[in-house]
C-alpha positions in Angstrom: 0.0 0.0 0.0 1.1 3.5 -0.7 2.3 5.8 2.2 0.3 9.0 2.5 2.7 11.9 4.2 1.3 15.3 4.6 2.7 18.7 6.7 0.7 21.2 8.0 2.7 24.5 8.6 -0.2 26.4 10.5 1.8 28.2 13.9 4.0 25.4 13.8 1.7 22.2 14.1 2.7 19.0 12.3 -0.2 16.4 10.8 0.9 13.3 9.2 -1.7 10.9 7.2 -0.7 7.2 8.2 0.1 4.9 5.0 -0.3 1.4 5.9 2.8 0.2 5.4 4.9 2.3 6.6 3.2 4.5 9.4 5.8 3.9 12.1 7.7 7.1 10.5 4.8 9.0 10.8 3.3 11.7 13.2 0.2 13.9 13.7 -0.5 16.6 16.5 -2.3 19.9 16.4 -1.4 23.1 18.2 -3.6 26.1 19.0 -3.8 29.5 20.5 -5.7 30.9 22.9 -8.0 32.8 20.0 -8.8 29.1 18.1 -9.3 26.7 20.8 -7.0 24.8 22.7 -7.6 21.0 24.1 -7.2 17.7 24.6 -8.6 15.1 27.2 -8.9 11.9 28.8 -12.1 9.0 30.4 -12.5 6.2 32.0 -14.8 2.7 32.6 -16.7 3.5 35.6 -18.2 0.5 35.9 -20.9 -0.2 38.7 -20.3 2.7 40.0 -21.7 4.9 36.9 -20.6 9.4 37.0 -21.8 10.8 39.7 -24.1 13.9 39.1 -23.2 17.0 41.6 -20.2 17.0 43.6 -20.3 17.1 47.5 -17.7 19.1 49.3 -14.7 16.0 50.0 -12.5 16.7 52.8 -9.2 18.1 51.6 -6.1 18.1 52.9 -3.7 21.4 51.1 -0.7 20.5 49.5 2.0 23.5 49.0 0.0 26.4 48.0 -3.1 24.6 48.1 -3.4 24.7 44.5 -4.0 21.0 44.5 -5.4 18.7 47.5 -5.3 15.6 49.0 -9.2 14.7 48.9 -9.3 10.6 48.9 -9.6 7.9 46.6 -10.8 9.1 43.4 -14.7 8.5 42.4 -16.2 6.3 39.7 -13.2 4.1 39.7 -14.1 0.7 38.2 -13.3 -2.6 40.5 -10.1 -4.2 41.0 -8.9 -5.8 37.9 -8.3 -9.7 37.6 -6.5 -11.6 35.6 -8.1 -13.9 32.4 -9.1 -17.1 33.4 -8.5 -19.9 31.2 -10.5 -19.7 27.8 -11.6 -16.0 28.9 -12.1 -13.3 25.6 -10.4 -10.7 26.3 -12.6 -7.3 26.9 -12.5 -4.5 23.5 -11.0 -1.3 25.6 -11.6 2.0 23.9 -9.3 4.8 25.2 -10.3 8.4 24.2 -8.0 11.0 25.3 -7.6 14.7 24.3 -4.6 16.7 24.1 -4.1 20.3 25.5 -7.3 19.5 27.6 -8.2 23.6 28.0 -11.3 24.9 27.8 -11.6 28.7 25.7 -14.9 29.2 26.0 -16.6 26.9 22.6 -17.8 24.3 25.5 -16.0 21.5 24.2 -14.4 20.3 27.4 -17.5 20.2 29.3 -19.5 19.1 26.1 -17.4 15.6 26.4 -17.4 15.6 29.6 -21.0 15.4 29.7 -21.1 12.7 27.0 -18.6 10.3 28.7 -21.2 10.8 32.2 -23.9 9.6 30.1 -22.5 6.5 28.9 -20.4 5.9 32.5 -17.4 6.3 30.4 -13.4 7.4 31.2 -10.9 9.0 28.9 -7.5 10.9 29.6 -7.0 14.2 29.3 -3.6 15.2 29.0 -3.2 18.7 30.3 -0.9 21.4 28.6 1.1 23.0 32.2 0.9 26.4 30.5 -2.8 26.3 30.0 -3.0 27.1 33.6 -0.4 29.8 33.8 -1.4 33.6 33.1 0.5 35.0 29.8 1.0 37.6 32.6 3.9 35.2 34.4 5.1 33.7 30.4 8.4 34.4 31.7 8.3 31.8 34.5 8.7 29.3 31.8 11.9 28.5 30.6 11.4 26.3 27.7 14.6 23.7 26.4 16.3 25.2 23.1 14.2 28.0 23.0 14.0 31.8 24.5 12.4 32.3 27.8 8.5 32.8 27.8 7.9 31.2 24.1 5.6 28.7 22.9 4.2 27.3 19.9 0.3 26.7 21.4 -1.0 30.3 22.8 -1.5 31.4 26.2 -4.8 31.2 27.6 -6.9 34.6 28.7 -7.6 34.6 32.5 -11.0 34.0 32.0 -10.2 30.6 29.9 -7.5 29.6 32.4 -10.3 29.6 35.0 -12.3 27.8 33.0 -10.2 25.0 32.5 -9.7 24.6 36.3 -13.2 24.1 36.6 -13.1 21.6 33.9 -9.9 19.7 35.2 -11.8 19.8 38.6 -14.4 18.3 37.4 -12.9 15.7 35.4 -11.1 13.7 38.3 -14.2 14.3 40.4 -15.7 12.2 37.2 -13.4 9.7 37.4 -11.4 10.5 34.6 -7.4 10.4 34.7 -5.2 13.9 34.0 -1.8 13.1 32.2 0.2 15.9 30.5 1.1 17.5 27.7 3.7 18.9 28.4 4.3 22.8 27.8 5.2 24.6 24.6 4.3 22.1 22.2 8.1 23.0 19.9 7.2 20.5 16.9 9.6 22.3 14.0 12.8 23.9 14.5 15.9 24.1 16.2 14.1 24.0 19.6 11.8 20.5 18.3 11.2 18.2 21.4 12.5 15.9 18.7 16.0 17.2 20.3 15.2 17.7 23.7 17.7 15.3 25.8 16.1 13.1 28.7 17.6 15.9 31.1 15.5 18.7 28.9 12.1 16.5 29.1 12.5 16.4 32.9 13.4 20.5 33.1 10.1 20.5 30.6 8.3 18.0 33.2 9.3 19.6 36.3 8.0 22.8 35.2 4.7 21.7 34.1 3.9 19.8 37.1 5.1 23.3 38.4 2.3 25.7 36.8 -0.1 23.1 38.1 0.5 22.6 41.8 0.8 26.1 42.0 -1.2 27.9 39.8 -2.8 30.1 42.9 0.7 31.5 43.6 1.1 32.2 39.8 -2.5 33.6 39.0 -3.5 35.3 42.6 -6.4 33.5 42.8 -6.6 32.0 46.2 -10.4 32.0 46.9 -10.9 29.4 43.8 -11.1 25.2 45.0 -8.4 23.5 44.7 -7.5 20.8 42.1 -9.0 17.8 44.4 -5.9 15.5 43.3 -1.7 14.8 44.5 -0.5 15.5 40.8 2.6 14.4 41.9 0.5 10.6 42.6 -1.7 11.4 39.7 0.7 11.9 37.2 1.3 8.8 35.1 1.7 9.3 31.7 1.4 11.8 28.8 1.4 12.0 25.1 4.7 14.8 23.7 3.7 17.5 21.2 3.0 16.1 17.5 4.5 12.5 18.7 8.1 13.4 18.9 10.8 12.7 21.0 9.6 9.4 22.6 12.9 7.8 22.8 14.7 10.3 25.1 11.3 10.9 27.0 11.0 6.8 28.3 14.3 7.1 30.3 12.8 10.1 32.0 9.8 8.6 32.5 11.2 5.9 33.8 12.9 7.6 36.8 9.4 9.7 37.6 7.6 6.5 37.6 5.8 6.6 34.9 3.9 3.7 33.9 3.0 4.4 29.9 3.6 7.0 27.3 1.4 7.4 24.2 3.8 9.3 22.4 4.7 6.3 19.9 3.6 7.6 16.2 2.1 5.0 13.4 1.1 2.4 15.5 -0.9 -0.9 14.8 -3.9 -2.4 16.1 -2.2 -5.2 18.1 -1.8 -5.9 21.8 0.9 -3.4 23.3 4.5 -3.6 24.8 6.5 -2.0 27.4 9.5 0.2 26.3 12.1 0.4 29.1 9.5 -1.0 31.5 6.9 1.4 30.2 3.8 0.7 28.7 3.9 1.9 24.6 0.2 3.0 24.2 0.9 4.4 20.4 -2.0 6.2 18.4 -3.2 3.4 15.5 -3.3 3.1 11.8 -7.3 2.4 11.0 -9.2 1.7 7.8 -9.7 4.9 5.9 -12.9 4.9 4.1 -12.5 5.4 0.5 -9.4 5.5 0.1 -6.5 3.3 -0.5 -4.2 3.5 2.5 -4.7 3.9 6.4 -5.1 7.2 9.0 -4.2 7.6 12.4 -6.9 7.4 14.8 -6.5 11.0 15.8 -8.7 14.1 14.4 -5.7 16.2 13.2 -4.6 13.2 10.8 -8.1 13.4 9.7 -8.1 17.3 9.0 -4.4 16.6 7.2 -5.7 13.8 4.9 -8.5 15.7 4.0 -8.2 18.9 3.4 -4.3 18.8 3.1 -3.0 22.4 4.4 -6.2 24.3 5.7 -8.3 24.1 8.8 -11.4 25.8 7.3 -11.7 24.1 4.1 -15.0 25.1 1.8 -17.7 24.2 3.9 -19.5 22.1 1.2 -17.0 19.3 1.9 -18.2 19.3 5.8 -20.5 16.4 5.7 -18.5 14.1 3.7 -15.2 14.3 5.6 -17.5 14.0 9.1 -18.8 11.0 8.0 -15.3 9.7 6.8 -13.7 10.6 9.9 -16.5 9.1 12.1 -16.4 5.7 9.9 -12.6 5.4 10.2 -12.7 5.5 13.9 -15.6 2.9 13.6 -14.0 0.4 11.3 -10.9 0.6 14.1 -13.6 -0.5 16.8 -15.3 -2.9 14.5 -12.1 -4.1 13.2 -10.0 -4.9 16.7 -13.7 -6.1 18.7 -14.2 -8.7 15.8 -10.6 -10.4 15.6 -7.7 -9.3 17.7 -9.4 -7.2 20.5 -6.3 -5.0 20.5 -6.9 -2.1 22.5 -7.9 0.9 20.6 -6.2 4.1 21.2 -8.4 7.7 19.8 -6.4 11.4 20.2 -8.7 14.3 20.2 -8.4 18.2 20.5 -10.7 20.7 21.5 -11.0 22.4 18.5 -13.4 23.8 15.7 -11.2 22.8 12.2 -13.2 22.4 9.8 -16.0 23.6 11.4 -15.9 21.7 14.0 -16.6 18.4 12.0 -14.0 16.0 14.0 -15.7 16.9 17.3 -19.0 15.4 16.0 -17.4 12.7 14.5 -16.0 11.6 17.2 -19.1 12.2 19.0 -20.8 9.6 16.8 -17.8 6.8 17.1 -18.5 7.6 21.0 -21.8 6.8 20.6 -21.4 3.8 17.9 -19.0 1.9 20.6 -21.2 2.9 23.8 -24.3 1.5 22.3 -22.6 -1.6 21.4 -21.2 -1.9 25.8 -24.7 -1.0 26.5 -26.2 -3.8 24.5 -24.0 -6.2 26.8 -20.4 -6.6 24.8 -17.5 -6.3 27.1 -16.6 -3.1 26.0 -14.6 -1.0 28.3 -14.6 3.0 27.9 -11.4 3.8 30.0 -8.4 5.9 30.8 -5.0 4.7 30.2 -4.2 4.7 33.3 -7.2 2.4 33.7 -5.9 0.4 30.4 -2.4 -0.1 32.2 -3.8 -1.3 35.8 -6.2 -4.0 33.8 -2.5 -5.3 31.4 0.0 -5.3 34.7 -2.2 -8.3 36.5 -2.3 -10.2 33.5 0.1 -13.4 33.2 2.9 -12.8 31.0 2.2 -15.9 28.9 -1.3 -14.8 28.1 -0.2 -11.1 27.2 2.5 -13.1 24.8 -0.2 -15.2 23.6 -1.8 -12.3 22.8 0.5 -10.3 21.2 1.2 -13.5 18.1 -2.7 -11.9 17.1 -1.8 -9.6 14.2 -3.9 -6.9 13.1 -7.5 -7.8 12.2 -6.4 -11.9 12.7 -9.3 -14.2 14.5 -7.8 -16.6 17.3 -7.9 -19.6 15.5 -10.4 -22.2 16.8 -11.8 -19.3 18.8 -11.1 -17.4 22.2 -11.9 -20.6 24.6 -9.2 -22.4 22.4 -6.8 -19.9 21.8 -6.1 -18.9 25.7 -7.1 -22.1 26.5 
């Protein structure tokens, strides 16, 4: 199959269409500034316990500045995984996660947050540090390779920072998991995260971490909650800016703790593997309706496959590409929940390209692969973090066994057989 490789110049962002056979070289990630949107996010399986409604006041114990607080065990967690028995199928979990997760007033944050409640879902949302520091205090950041205060995504207005407190808050309250983003999001350039060394992604890490634990210090605002979560215990995992980097972020990682990074570009629908002792949760090549090769299950590869080198392409091509996009990340459902049951991976932004076509197509996969749980399938909406607790009590020789599955391969003589 041919390979499909497209670049998007717009402030710096990078989109990449995902040919088949040779998607592992391949990356996609979207930027934005404060004035376009900015996003990303993240959800999880809640299981019995369903998403909560309202939120009573949980005792809180201040940590630092009392930006963030100890408040308990996190809600609308889903039971303590087990291991396959014998003969078991393995369950089809979805993971949708957004990056940038800020909310700039076009209510997409709390639009999917509202979604994943109704169907007692989880997703990740990997939070940009910077999205939560005041363009006021840009010179508190100190980005690797690159001068003091810059960044490729925009600085949010006060009003949006504050906004996307309430939606962070509100997110773990729902169960769902915050990862990061990192900062600047540097795709092109001599100051890439493609170059940043491992001690440049933990200056980069450190300092994230940083605008979140104490984002009252930085903005002032010290009658708002606090973030009801340990970020330092919270924290474990991310995706980098446009996919870059991986391979000097894992080492990193591994001294923090981490225990996965979905940074890996041009993945494949097949059961994962750990990477220095850390989980390699990559974005996936799925069926492309139409056309001839494979996309990466992410709207900005969408948006580059379609309408090549603009975000607001002539609007008569809207409702063709949203029904493309939404059929490509339902042929990578159908596709893994008939044969392989290989995780499948979905990045999102909160953003309007297009005119906002990916967030409803998305919307409708949501909807496609929540109806199919609700009908009784052992479908799982989760987090990563969810993802990774369910793979580290499996036995090694059944995750082996599983991994021999390639991509859209049956178990031969069926599931009862196969991990007999």
């Amino acid at each position: 199959m041919r390979t499909v490789s497209r670049n998007l110049s717009r402030r710096g962002m990078l989109g990449l269409g995902a040919g088949a056979a040779a998607a592992a070289t391949l990356a996609g990630c979207g930027s934005h500034t404060s004035s376009d949107g900015a996003g990303h996010a993240n959800g999880s399986e809640q299981g019995k316990n369903g998403q909560g409604g309202g939120h009573t006041e949980r005792p809180a114990r201040p940590i630092g500045d009392g930006s963030t607080a100890f408040t308990g065990k996190q809600p609308h967690q889903p039971a303590r995984p087990e291991p396959l028995e014998p003969g078991q199928t393995p369950p089809q979990f979805v993971i949708f996660s957004w990056d940038g997760a800020g909310e700039v007033g076009n209510g997409l944050f709390p639009r999917f947050l509202d979604l994943a409640k109704e169907h007692g879902a989880s997703m990740t949302f990997f939070l940009s540090g910077l999205y939560l520091l005041p363009e006021s205090k840009k010179r508190m950041y100190e980005p690797p390779n690159n001068p003091r205060g810059a960044s490729d995504i925009g600085y949010l207005s006060d009003p949006h920072v504050k906004a996307t407190l309430t939606n962070v808050r509100r997110a773990w309250l729902e169960g769902h998991e915050i990862g990061t983003h990192f900062n600047g999001h540097f795709c092109t350039g001599h100051g890439t995260v493609a170059n940043w060394t491992p001690q440049q992604w933990r200056s980069e890490i450190d300092q994230a971490k940083s605008f979140v634990k104490n984002w009252k210090t930085n903005t002032g605002w010290h009658d708002l909650p606090a973030l009801p979560f340990d970020y330092d215990k919270e924290l474990a995992g991310g995706r980098t800016p446009c996919l870059l980097g991986q391979n000097n972020l894992l080492p990193t990682a591994r001294e923090l703790g981490w225990r996965y990074d979905a940074s890996s570009p041009g993945g494949r629908q097949v059961w994962p593997v750990k990477r220095l002792g850390i989980w390699d949760l990559p974005l996936q090549q799925v069926p492309f309706p139409g056309r001839s090769f494979e996309v990466l299950s992410m709207d900005y590869n969408m948006l580059a496959n379609q309408s090549v080198n603009s975000t607001k392409a002539p609007a008569y091509n809207y409702p063709g590409w949203r029904k493309q996009s939404a059929q490509a990340y339902i042929a990578g459902f159908e596709r893994a929940y008939t044969t392989n049951r290989a995780p499948f991976f979905i990045g999102n932004h909160f953003e309007q390209w297009n005119g906002g076509i990916y967030m409803d197509s998305v919307e409708e996969a949501f909807k496609h692969i929540a109806r199919e749980k609700e009908k009784g399938a052992d479908v799982r909406l989760v987090s990563f973090r969810q993802f990774v607790d369910w793979m580290d009590v499996q036995k090694p020789e059944v995750l082996a066994k599983l991994r021999t599955l390639e991509v859209g391969q049956r178990p031969a003589g069926g599931w009862k057989q196969f991990l007999a």
